[in-house]
C-alpha positions as YAML, in Angstrom:
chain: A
units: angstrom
residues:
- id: 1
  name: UNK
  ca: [137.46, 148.48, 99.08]
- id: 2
  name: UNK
  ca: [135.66, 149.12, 95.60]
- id: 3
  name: UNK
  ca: [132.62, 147.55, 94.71]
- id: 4
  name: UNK
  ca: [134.17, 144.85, 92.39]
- id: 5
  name: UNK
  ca: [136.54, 143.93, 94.72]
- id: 6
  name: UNK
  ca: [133.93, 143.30, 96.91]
- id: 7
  name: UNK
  ca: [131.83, 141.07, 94.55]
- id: 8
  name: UNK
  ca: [135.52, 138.96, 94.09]
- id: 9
  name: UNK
  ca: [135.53, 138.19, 97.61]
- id: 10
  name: UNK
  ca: [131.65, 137.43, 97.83]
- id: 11
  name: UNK
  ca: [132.51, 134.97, 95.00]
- id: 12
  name: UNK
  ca: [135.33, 133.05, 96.03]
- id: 13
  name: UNK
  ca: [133.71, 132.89, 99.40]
- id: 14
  name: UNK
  ca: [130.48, 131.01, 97.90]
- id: 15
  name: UNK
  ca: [133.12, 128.88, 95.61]
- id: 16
  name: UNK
  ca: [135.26, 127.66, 98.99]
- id: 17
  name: UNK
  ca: [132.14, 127.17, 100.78]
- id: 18
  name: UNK
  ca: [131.44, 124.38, 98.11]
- id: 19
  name: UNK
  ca: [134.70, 123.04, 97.79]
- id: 20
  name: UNK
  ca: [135.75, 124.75, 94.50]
- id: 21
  name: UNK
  ca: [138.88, 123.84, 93.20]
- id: 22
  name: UNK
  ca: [141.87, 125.21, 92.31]
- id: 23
  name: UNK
  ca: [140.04, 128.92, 91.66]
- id: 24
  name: UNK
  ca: [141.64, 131.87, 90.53]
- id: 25
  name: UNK
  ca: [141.09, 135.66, 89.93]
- id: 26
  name: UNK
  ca: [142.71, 137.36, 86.95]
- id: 27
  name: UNK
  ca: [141.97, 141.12, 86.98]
- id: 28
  name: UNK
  ca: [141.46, 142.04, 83.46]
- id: 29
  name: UNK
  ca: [141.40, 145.75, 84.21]
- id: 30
  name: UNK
  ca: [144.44, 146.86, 83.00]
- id: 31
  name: UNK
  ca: [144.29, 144.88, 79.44]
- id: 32
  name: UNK
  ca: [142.65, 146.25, 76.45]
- id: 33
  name: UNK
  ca: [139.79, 144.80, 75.02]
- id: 34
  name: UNK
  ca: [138.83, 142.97, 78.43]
- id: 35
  name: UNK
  ca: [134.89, 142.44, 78.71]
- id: 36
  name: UNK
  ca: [135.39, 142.66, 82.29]
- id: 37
  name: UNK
  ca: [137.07, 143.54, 85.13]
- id: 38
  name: UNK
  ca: [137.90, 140.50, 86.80]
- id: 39
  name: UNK
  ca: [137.32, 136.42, 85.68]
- id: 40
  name: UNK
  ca: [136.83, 134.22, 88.33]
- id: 41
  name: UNK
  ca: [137.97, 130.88, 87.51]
- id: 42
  name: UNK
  ca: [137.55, 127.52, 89.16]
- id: 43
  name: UNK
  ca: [136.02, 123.37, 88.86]
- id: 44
  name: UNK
  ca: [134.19, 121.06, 90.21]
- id: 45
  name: UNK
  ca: [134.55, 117.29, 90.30]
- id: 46
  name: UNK
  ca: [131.06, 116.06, 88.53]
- id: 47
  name: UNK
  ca: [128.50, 118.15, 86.80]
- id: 48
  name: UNK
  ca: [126.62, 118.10, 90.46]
- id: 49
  name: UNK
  ca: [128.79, 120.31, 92.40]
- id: 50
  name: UNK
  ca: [129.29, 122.85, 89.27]
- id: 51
  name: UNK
  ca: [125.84, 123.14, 89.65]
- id: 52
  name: UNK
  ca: [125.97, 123.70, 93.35]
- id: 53
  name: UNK
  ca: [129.10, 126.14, 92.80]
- id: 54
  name: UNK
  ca: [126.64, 128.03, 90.70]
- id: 55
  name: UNK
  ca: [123.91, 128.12, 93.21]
- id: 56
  name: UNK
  ca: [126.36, 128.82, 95.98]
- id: 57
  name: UNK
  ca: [127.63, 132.20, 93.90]
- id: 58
  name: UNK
  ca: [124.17, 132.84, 93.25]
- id: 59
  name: UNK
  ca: [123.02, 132.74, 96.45]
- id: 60
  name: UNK
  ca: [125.76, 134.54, 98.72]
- id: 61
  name: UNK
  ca: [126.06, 137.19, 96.39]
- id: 62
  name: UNK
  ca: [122.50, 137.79, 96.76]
- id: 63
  name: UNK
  ca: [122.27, 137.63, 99.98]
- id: 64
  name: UNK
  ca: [125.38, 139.88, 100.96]
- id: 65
  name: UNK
  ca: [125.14, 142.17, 97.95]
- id: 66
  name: UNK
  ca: [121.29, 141.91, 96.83]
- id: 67
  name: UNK
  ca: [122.73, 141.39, 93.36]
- id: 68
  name: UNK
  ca: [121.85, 138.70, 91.03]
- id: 69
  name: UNK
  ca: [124.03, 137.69, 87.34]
- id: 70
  name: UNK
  ca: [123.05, 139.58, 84.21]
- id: 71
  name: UNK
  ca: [122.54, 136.10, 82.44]
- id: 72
  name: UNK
  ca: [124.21, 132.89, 83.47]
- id: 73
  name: UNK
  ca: [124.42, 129.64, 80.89]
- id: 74
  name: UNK
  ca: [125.25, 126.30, 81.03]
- id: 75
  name: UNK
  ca: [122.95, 125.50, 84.10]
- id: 76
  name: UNK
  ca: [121.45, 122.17, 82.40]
- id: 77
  name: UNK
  ca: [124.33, 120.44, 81.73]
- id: 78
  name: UNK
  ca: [126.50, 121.86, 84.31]
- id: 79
  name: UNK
  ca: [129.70, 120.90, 82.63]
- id: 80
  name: UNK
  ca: [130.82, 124.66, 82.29]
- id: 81
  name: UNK
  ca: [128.62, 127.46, 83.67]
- id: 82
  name: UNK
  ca: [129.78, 131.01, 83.30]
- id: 83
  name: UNK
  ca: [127.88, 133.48, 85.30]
- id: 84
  name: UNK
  ca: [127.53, 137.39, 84.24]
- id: 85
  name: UNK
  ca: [127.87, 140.05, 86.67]
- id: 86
  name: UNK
  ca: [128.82, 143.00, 84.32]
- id: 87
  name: UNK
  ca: [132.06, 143.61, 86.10]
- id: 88
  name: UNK
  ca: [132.65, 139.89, 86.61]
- id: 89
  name: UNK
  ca: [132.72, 136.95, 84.71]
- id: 90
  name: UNK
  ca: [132.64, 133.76, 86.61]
- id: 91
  name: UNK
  ca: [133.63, 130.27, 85.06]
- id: 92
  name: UNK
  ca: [133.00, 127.31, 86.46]
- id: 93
  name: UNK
  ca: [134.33, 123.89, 84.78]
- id: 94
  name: UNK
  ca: [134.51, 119.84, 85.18]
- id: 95
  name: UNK
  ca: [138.05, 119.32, 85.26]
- id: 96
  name: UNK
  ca: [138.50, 117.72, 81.67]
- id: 97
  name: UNK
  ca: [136.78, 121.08, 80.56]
- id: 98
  name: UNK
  ca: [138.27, 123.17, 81.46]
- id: 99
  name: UNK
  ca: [141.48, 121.88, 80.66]
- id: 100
  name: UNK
  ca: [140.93, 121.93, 77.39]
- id: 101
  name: UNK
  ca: [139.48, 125.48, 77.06]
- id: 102
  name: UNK
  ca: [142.48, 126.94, 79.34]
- id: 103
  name: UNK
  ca: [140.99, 129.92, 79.73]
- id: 104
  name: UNK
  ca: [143.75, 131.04, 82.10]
- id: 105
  name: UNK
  ca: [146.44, 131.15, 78.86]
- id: 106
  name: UNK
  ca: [143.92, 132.93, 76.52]
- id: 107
  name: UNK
  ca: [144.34, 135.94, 79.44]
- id: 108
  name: UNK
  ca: [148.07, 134.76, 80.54]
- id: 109
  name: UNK
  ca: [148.50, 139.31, 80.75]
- id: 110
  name: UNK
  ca: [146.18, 139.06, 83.62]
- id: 111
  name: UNK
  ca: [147.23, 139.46, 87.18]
- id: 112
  name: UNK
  ca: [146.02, 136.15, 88.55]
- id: 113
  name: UNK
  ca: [145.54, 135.07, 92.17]
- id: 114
  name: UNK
  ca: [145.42, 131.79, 93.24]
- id: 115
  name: UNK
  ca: [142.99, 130.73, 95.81]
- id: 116
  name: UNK
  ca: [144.19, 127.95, 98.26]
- id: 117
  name: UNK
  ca: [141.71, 124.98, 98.26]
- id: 118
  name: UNK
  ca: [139.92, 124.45, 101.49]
- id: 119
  name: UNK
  ca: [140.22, 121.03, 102.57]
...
């Protein structure tokens, strides 16, 4: 398993551990012009648990992978933080934002996976 598929995992494991919902992959790989590899898509209910998304990405990546984003923004107002690992972009939204940024259709080439929610 590459490195960047390993990071994906990492991820969505911090993002279930939290609750995340309804997250998805999209490799980007294969489409030209991509500024990544993979996004990593997913919400919280409240600004509160973006934030502790966020923290829960930052931390188990660390952790497993002693790696740590290349920036990350959005951490104030925690209403949509994306976090930079070079090969993978992570967004994480409120529901009514990220509905209407719908980042999944401005990629709709990607492959996506679906993630089931953890209940």
């Amino acid at each position: 398993m590459g490195e960047t598929k390993i990071l994906v995992d990492t991820i969505t494991e911090a993002l279930q551990e939290k609750k995340g919902k309804r997250i998805i992959t999209m490799n980007l790989s294969e489409l030209e012009g991509s500024i990544c590899q993979y996004f990593i898509i997913c919400q919280g209910n409240t600004p509160t648990q973006v934030s502790a998304l966020s923290d829960s990405v930052w931390d188990l990546v660390y952790e497993k992978l002693r790696e740590k984003p290349m920036g990350a923004v959005g951490m104030r107002e925690a209403q949509w933080i994306a976090m930079d690992y070079g090969t993978v972009m992570i967004h994480i939204f409120i529901p009514e934002i990220r509905e209407y940024y719908n980042l999944e259709n401005l990629w709709a080439d990607a492959d996506v996976t679906e993630i089931p929610d953890i209940l």
